[in-house]
C-alpha positions as a LaTeX table, in Angstrom:
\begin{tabular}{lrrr}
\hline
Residue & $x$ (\AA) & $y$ (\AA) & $z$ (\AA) \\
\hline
Unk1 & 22.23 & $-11.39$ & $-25.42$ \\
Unk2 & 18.98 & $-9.85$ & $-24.91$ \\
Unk3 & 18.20 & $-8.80$ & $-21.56$ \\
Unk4 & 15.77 & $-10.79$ & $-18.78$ \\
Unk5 & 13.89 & $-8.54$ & $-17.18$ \\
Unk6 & 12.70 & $-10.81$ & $-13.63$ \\
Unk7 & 11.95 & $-7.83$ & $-11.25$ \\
Unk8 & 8.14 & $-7.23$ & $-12.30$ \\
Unk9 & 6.92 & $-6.87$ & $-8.67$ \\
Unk10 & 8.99 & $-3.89$ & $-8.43$ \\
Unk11 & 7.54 & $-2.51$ & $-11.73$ \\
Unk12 & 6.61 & $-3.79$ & $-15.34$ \\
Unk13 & 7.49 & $-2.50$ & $-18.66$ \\
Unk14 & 4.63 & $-0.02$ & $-19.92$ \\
Unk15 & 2.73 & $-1.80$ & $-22.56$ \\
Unk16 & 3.12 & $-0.09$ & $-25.62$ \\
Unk17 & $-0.61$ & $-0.44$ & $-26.47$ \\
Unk18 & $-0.62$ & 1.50 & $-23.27$ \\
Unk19 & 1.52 & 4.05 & $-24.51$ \\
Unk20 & $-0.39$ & 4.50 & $-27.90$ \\
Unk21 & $-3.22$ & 5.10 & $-26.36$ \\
Unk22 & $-2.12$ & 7.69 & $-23.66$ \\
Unk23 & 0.00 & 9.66 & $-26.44$ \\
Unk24 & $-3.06$ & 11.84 & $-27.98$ \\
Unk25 & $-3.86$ & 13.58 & $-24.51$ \\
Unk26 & $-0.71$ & 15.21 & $-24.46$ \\
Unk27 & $-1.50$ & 16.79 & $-27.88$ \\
Unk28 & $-4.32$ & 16.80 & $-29.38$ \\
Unk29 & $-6.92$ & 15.83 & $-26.35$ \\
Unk30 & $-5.29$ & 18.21 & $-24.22$ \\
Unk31 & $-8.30$ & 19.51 & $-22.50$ \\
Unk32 & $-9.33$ & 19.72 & $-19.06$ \\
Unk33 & $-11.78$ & 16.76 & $-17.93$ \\
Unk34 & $-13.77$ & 19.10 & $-15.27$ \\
Unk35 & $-14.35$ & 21.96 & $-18.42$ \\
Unk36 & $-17.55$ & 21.81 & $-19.86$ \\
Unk37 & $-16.74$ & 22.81 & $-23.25$ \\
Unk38 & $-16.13$ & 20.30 & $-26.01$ \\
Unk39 & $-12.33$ & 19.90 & $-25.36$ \\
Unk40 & $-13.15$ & 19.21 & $-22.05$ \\
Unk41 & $-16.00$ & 16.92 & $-22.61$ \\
Unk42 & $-14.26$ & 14.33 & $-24.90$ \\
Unk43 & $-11.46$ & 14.11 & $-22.19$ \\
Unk44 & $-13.97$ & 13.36 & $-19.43$ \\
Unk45 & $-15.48$ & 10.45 & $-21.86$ \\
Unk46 & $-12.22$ & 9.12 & $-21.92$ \\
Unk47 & $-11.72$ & 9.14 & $-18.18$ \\
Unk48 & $-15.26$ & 8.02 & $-17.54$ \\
Unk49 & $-14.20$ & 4.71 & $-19.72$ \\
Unk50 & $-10.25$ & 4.71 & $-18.01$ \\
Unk51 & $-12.85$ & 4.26 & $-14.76$ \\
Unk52 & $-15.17$ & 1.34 & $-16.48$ \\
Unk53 & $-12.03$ & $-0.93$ & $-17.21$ \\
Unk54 & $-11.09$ & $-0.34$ & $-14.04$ \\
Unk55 & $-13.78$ & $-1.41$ & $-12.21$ \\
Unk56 & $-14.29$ & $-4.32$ & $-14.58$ \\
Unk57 & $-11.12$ & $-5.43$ & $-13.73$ \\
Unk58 & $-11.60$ & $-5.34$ & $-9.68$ \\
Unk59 & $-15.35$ & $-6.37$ & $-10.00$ \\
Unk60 & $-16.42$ & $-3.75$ & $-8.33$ \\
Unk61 & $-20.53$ & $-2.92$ & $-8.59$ \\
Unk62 & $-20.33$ & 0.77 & $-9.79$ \\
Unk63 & $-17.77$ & 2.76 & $-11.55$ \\
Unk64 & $-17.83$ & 5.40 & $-9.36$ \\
Unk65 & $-16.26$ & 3.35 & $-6.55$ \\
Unk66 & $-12.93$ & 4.07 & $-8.35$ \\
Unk67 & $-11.15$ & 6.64 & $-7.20$ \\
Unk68 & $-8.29$ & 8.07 & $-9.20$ \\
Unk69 & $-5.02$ & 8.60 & $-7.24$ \\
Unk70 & $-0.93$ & 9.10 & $-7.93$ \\
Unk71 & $-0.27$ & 5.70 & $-6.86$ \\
Unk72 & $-1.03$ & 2.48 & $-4.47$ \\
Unk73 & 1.14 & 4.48 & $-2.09$ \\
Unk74 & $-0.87$ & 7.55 & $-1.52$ \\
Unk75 & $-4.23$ & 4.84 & $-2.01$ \\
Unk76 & $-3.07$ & 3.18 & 1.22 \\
Unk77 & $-2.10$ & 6.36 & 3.37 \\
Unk78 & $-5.79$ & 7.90 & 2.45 \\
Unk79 & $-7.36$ & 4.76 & 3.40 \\
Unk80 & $-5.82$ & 4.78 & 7.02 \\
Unk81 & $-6.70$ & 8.19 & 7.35 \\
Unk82 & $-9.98$ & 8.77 & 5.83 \\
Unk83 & $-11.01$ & 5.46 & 8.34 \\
Unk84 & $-9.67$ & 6.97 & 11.49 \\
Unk85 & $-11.54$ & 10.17 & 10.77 \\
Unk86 & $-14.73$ & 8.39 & 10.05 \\
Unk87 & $-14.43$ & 6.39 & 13.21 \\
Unk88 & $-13.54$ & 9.08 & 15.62 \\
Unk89 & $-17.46$ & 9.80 & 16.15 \\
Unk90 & $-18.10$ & 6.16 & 17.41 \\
Unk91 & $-15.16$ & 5.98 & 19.39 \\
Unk92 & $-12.56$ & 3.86 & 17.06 \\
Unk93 & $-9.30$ & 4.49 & 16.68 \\
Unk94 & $-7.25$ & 1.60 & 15.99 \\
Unk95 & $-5.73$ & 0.10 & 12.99 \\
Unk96 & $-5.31$ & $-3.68$ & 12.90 \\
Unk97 & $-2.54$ & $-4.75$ & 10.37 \\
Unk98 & 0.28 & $-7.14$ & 9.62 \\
Unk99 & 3.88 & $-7.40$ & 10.42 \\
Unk100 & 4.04 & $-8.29$ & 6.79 \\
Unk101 & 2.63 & $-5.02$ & 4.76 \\
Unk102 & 4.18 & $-2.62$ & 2.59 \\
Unk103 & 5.62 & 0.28 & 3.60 \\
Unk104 & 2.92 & 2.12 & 2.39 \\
Unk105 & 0.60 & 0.58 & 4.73 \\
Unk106 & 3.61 & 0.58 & 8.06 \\
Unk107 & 5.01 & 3.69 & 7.66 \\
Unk108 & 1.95 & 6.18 & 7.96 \\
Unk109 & 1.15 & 3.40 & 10.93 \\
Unk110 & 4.07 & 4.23 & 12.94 \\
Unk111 & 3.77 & 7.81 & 12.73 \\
Unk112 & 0.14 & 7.51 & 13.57 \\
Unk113 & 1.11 & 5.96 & 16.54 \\
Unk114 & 4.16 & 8.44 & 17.25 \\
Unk115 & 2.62 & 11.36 & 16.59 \\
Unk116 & $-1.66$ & 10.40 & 17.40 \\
Unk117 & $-1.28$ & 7.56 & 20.01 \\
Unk118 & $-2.94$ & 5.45 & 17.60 \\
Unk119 & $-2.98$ & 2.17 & 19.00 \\
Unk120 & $-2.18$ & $-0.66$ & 16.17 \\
Unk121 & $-2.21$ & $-4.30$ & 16.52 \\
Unk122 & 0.42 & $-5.80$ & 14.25 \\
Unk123 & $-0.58$ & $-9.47$ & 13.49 \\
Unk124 & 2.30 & $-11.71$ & 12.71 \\
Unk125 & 2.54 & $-14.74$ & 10.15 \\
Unk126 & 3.77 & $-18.26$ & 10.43 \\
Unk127 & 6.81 & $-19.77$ & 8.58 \\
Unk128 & 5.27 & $-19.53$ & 5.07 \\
Unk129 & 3.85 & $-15.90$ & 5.34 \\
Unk130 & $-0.14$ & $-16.77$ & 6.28 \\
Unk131 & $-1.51$ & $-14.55$ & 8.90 \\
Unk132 & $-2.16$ & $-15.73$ & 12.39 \\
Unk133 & $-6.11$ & $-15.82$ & 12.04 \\
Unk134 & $-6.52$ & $-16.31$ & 15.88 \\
Unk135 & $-4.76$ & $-13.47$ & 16.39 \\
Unk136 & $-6.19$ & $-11.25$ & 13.83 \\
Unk137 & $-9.41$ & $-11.99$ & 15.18 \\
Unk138 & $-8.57$ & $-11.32$ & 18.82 \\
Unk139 & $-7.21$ & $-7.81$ & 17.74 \\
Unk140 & $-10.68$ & $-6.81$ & 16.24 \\
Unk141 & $-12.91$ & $-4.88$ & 18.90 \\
Unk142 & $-15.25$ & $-2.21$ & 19.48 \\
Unk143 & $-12.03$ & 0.17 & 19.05 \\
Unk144 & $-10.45$ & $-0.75$ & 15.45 \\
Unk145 & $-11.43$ & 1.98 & 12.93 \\
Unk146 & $-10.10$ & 0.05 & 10.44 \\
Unk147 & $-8.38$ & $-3.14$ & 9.59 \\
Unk148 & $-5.80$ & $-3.17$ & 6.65 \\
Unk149 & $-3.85$ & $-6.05$ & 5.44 \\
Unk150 & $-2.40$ & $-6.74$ & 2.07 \\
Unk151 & $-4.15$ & $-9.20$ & $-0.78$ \\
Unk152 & $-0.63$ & $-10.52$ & $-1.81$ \\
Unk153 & 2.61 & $-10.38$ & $-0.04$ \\
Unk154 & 4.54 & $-8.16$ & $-2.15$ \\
Unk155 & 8.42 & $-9.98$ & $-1.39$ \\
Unk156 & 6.88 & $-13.39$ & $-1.22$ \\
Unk157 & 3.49 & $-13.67$ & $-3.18$ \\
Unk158 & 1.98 & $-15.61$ & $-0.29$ \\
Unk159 & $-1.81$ & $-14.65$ & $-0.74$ \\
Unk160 & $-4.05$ & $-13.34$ & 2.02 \\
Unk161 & $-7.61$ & $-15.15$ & 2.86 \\
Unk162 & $-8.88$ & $-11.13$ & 2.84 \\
Unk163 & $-12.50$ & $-12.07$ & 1.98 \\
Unk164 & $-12.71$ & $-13.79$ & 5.34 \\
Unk165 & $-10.82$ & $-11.08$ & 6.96 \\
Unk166 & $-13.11$ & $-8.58$ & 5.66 \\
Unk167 & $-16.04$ & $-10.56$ & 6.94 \\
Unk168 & $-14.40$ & $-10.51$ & 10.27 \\
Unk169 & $-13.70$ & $-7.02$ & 10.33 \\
Unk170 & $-17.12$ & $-5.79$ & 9.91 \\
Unk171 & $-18.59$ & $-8.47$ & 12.28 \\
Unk172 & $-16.77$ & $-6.16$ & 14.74 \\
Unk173 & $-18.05$ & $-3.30$ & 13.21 \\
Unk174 & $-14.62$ & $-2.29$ & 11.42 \\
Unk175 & $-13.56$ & $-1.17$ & 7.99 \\
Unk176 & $-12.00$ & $-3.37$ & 5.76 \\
Unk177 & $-8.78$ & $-1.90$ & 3.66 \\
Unk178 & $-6.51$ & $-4.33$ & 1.37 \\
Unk179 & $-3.07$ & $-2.88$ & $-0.24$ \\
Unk180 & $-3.68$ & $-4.95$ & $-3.63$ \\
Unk181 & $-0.80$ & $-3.27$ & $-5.27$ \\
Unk182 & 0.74 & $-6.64$ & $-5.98$ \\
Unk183 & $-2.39$ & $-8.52$ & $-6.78$ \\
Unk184 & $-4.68$ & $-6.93$ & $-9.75$ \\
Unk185 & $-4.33$ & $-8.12$ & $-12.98$ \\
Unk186 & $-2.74$ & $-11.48$ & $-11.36$ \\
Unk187 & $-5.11$ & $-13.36$ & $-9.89$ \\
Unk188 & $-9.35$ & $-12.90$ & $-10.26$ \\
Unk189 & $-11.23$ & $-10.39$ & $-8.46$ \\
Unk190 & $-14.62$ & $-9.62$ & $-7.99$ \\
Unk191 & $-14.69$ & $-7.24$ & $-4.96$ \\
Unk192 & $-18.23$ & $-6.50$ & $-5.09$ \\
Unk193 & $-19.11$ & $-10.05$ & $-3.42$ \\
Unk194 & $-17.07$ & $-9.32$ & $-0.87$ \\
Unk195 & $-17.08$ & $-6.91$ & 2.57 \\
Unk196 & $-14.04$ & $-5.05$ & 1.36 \\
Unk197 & $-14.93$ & $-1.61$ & 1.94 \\
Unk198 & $-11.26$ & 0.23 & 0.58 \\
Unk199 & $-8.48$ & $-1.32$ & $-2.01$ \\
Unk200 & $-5.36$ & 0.18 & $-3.49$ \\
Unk201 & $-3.90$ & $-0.64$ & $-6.49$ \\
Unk202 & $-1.10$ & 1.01 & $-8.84$ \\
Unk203 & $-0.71$ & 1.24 & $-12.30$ \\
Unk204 & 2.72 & 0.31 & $-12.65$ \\
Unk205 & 3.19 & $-3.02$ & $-11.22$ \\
Unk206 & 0.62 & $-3.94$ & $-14.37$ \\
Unk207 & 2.11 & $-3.13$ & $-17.49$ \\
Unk208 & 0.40 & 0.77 & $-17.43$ \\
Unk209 & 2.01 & 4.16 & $-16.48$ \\
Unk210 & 3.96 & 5.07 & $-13.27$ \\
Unk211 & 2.22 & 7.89 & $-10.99$ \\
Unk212 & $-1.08$ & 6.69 & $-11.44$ \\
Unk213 & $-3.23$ & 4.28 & $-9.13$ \\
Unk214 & $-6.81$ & 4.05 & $-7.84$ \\
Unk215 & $-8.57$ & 3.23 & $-4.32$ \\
Unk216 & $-11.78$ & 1.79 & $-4.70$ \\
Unk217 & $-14.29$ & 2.88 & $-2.09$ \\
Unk218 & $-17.23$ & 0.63 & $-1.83$ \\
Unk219 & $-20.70$ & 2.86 & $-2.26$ \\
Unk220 & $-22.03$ & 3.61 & 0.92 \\
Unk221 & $-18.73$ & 3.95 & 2.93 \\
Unk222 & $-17.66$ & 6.63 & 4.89 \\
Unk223 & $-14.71$ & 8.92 & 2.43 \\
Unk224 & $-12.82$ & 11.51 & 3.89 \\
Unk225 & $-10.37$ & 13.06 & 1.49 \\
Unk226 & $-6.72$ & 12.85 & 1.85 \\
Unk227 & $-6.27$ & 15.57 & $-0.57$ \\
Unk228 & $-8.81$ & 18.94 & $-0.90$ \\
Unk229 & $-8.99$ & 21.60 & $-3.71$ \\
Unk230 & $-11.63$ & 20.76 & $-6.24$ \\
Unk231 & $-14.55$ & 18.89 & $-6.80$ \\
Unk232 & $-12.36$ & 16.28 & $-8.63$ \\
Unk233 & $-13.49$ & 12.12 & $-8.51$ \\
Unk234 & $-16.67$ & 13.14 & $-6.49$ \\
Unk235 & $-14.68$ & 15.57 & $-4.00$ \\
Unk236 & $-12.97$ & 12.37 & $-2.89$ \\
Unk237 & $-9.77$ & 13.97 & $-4.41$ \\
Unk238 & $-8.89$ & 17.31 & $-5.25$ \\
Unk239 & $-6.32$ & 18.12 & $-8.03$ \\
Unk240 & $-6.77$ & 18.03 & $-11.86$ \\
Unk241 & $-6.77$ & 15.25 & $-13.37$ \\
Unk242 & $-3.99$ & 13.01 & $-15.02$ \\
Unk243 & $-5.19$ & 11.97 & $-18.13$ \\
Unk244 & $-2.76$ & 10.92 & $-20.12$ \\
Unk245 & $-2.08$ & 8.53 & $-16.69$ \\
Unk246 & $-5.59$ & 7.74 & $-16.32$ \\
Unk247 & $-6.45$ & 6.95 & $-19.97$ \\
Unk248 & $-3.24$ & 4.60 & $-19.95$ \\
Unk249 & $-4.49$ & 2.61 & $-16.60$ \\
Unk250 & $-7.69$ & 2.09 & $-18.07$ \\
Unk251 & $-5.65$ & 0.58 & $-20.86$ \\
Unk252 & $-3.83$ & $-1.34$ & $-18.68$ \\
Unk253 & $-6.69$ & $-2.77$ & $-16.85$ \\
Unk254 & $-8.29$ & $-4.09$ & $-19.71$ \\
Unk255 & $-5.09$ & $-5.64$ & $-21.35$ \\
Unk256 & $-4.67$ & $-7.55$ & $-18.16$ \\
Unk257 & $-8.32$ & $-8.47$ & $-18.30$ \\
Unk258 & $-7.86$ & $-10.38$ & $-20.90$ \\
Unk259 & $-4.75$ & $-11.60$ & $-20.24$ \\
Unk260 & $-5.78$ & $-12.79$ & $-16.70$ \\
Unk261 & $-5.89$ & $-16.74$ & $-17.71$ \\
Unk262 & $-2.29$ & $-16.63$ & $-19.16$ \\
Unk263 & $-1.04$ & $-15.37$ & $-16.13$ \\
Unk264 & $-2.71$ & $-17.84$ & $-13.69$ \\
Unk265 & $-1.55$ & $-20.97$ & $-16.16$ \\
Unk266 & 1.33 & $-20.22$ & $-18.55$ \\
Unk267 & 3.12 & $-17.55$ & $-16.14$ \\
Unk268 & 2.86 & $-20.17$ & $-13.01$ \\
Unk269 & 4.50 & $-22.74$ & $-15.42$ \\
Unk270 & 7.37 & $-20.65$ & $-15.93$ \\
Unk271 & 7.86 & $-19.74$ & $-12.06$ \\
Unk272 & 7.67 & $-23.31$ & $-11.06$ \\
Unk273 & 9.66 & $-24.44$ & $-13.65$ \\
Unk274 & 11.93 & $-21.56$ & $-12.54$ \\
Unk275 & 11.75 & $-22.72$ & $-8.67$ \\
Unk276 & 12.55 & $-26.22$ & $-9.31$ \\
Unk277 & 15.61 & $-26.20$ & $-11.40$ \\
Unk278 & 17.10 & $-24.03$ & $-8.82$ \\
Unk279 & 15.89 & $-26.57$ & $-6.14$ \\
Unk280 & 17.36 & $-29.28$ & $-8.18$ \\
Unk281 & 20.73 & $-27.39$ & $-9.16$ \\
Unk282 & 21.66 & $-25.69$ & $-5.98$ \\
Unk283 & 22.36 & $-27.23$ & $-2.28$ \\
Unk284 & 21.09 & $-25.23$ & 0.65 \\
Unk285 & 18.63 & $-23.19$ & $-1.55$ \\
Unk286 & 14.78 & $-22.91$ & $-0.42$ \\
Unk287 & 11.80 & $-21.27$ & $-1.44$ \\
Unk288 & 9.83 & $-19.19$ & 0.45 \\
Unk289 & 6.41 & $-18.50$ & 0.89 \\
Unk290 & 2.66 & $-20.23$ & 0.85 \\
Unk291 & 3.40 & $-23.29$ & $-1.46$ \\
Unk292 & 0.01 & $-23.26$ & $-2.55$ \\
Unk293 & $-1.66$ & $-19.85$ & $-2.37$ \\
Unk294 & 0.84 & $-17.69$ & $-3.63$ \\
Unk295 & 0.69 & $-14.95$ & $-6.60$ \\
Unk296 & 1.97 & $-16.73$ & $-10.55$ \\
Unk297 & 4.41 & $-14.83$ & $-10.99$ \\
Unk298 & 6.48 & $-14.55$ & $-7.76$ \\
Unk299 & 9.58 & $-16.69$ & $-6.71$ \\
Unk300 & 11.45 & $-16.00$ & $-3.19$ \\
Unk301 & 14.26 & $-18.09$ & $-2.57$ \\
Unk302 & 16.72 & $-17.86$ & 0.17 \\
Unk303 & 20.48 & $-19.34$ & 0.04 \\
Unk304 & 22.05 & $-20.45$ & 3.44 \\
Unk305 & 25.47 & $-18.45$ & 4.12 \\
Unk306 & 25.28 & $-16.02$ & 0.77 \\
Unk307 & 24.19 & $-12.13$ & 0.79 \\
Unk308 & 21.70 & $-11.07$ & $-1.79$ \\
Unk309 & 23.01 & $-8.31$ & $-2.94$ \\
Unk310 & 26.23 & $-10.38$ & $-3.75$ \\
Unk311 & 23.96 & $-12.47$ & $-6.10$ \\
Unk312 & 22.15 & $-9.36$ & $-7.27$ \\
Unk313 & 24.97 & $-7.80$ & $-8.71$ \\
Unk314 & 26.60 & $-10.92$ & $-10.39$ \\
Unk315 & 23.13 & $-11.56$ & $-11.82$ \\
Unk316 & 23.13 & $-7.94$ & $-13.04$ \\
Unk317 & 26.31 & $-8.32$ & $-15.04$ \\
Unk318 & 25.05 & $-11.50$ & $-16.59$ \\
Unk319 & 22.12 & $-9.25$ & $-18.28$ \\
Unk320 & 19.68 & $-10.61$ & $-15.40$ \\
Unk321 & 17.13 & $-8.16$ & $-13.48$ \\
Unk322 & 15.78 & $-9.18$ & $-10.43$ \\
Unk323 & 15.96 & $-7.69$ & $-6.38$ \\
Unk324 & 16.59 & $-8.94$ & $-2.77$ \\
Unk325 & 13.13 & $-7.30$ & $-2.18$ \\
Unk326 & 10.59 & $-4.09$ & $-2.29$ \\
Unk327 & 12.24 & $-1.87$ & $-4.81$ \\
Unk328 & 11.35 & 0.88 & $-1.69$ \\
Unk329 & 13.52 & $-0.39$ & 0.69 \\
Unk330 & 17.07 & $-1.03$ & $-1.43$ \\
Unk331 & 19.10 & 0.13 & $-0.36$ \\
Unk332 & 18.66 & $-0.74$ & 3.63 \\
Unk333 & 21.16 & $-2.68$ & 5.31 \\
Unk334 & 18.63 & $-4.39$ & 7.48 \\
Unk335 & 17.29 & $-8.09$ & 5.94 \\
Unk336 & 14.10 & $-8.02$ & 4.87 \\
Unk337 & 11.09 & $-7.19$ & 7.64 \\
Unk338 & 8.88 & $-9.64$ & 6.30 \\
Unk339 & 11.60 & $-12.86$ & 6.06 \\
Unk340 & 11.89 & $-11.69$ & 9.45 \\
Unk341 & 8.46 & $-12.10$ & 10.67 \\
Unk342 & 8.55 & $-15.71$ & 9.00 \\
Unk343 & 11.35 & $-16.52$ & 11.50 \\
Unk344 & 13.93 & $-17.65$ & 8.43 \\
Unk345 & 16.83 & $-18.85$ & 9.93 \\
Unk346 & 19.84 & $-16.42$ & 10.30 \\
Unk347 & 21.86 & $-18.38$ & 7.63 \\
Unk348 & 19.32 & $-18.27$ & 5.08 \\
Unk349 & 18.07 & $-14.30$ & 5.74 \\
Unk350 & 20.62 & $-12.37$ & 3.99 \\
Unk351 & 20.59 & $-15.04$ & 1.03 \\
Unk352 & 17.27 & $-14.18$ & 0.03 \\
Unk353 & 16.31 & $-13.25$ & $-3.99$ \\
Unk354 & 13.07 & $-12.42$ & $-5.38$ \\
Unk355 & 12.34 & $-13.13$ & $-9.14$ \\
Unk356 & 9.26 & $-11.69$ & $-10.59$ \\
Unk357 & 7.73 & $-12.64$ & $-13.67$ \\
Unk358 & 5.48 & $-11.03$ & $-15.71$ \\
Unk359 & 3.40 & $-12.30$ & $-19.23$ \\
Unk360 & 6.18 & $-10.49$ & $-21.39$ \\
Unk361 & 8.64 & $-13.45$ & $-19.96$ \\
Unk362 & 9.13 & $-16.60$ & $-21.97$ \\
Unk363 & 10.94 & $-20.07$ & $-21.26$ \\
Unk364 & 13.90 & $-18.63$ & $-22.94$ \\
Unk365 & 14.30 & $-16.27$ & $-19.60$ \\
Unk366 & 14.08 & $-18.85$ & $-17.34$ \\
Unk367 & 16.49 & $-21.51$ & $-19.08$ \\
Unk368 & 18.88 & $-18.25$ & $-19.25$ \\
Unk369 & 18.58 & $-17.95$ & $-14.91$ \\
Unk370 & 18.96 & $-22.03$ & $-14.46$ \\
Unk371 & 22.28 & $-21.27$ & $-16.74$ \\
Unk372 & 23.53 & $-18.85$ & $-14.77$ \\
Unk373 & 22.55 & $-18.49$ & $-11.12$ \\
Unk374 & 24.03 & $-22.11$ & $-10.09$ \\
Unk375 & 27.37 & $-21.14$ & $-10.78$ \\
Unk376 & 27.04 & $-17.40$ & $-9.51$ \\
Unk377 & 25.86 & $-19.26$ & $-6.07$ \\
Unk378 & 29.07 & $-21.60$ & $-6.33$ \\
Unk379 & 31.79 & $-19.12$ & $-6.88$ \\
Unk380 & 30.36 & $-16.64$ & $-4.16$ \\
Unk381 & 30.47 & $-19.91$ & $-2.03$ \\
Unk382 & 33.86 & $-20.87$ & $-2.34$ \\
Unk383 & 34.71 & $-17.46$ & $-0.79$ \\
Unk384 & 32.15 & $-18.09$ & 2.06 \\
Unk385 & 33.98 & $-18.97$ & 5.32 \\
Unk386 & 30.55 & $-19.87$ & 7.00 \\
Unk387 & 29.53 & $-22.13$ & 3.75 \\
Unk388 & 32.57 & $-23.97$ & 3.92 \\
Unk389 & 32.65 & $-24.73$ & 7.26 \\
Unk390 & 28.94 & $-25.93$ & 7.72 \\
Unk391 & 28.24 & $-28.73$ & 8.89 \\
Unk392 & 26.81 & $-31.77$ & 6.86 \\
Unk393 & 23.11 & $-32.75$ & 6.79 \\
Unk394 & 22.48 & $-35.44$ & 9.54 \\
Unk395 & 26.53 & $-34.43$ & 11.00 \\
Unk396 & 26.90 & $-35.91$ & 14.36 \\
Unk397 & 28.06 & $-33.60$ & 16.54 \\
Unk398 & 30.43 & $-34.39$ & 19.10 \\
\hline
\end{tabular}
């Protein structure tokens, strides 16, 4: 049987349009986009458009707010830095975040902290995922450099209100940073009519290339360069640049452009239809998340008194793909940081699975996990001590 491939949040297939066009600058557009002879020229025209799509697809005003990078990863560590540099004349130096973000976005926190005394704020979330506003607001001040929380919950899909956040943020005279790895090319975006002033995204997690991402940087805001060498994207970031990559996210960008509506109606059909057959076929099984503003594509249910990777691997021999999580933390013993910070209850943490969809999936996928995944959850629950001896719904206890 063929394969079903339900892990897209930790990366998508490359598109093989994306491919086809990437494949003639390794060979015969081989130039160098900074050279000014011809070789070099036609390669920079082919950037400059890679850059267009781009932008297109974010909404951003101009195309030079895109800046090329290797990845949402290194997009999110050069927006925390390049904002504490630019504040350290007016006196700010702390970073207001969420319990919730990528490690991307937490780990170059913590060693800020460790190793600068950077002060962050981490803002917690409720049961669903959504961001304690009060608090968020409370942490802003005439200190925060920046301000940097996510546009989509990678593990969940709950969606973040981060045009009002970024409104907030420079009310207290703040930049504005959103890790939209997860988001672009899912939902609409039109960042120009907005007060984000920095967002990451990653070319992977939509159908294009691995090693290649962008941060936009809004015109007008303060840059300072994570990476020096050449006069590369503007002197925002040194290196040469990856055009094979670049050409290939362009591609990308406008592929999911057009396929934008699809994956806000017919991909959302599939999930749901996904999420309740599971609700309807399996006892002690809940999804979690923002019921209603949550990415299309994203389904993150928990099952009381199971272990994910138990599930994971009976899924995998069953020709199913999916994860307990963020593909950059398997591996870790510890349950997930963000179920955590929704207070799940202890039975339910370990349980937890995360299927991603993406627009290559079809109904066909989703009758093959409704076929499957009941009974996987029954026979690893018939070796559960802790299932077995729960205690009914409504039990008295004496």
């Amino acid at each position: 049987m063929r394969p079903v491939y339900l892990d897209n949040n930790a990366t998508t297939r490359t598109d093989p349009d994306v491919v086809a066009a990437m494949l003639p600058y390794f060979s015969d557009q081989f130039g160098n986009a900074s050279s000014t002879h011809a070789f070099g020229a036609d390669v920079a025209e082919a950037v400059k458009a890679a850059r267009r799509a781009l932008a297109a697809l974010i909404g951003a005003a101009f195309d030079h707010e895109v800046v090329f990078t290797s990845g949402g990863t290194e997009s999110d560590n050069a927006a925390l830095l390049s904002a504490l540099e630019a504040g350290e004349a007016e006196g700010r130096s702390e970073i207001v975040t969420t319990r919730v973000e990528h490690q991307a976005v937490l780990a170059p926190a913590a060693h800020l902290e460790k190793t600068r005394g950077v002060k962050v704020h981490y803002i917690g979330v409720d049961d669903a995922g959504r961001l304690d506003i009060d608090a968020y607001r409370a942490a802003l001040g005439p200190c925060t450099a920046l301000a940097s929380v996510m546009w989509a919950n990678n593990e969940t899909g709950t969606l973040f209100p981060v045009a009002a956040l970024a409104e907030m943020a420079k009310a207290a005279g703040a930049l504005f940073h959103t890790d939209a790895v997860q988001a672009v090319g899912k939902v609409p975006m039109e960042v120009k009519a907005t007060a984000i002033d920095m967002l990451s995204l990653s070319g992977h997690k939509l159908h294009g290339p691995k090693g290649i991402g962008a941060l936009y940087v809004k015109k007008g805001v303060k840059f300072r360069p994570l990476i020096r060498g050449g006069h590369q994207e503007r002197g925002r970031r040194g290196g040469t640049e990856n055009v094979p990559a670049i050409v290939g996210l362009g591609k990308a960008a406008e592929l999911a452009l057009a396929h934008l509506a699809d994956e806000g109606t017919r991909v959302r059909g599939l999930r749901d239809r996904l999420e309740q057959g599971l609700l309807q076929r399996i006892e002690g099984c809940r999804v979690n998340g923002d019921g209603e503003n949550r990415l299309p594509n994203t389904a993150n249910l928990a099952f009381d008194f199971l272990d994910g990777e138990a599930i994971l691997n009976r899924l995998d021999r069953a020709g199913i793909a999916a994860s307990t999580g963020s593909a950059c933390t398997s591996g870790s013993t510890e349950p997930s940081h963000v179920l955590k910070a929704m207070n799940l209850p202890a039975r339910a943490l370990n349980g937890a699975l995360r299927l991603s969809l993406s627009r290559e999936n079809s109904g066909a996928d989703v009758d093959r996990v409704l076929e499957a995944l009941p009974g996987i959850v029954a026979a690893l629950r018939e070796m559960s001590p802790a299932w077995q001896a729960r205690q009914p719904e409504g039990a008295v206890h004496g």
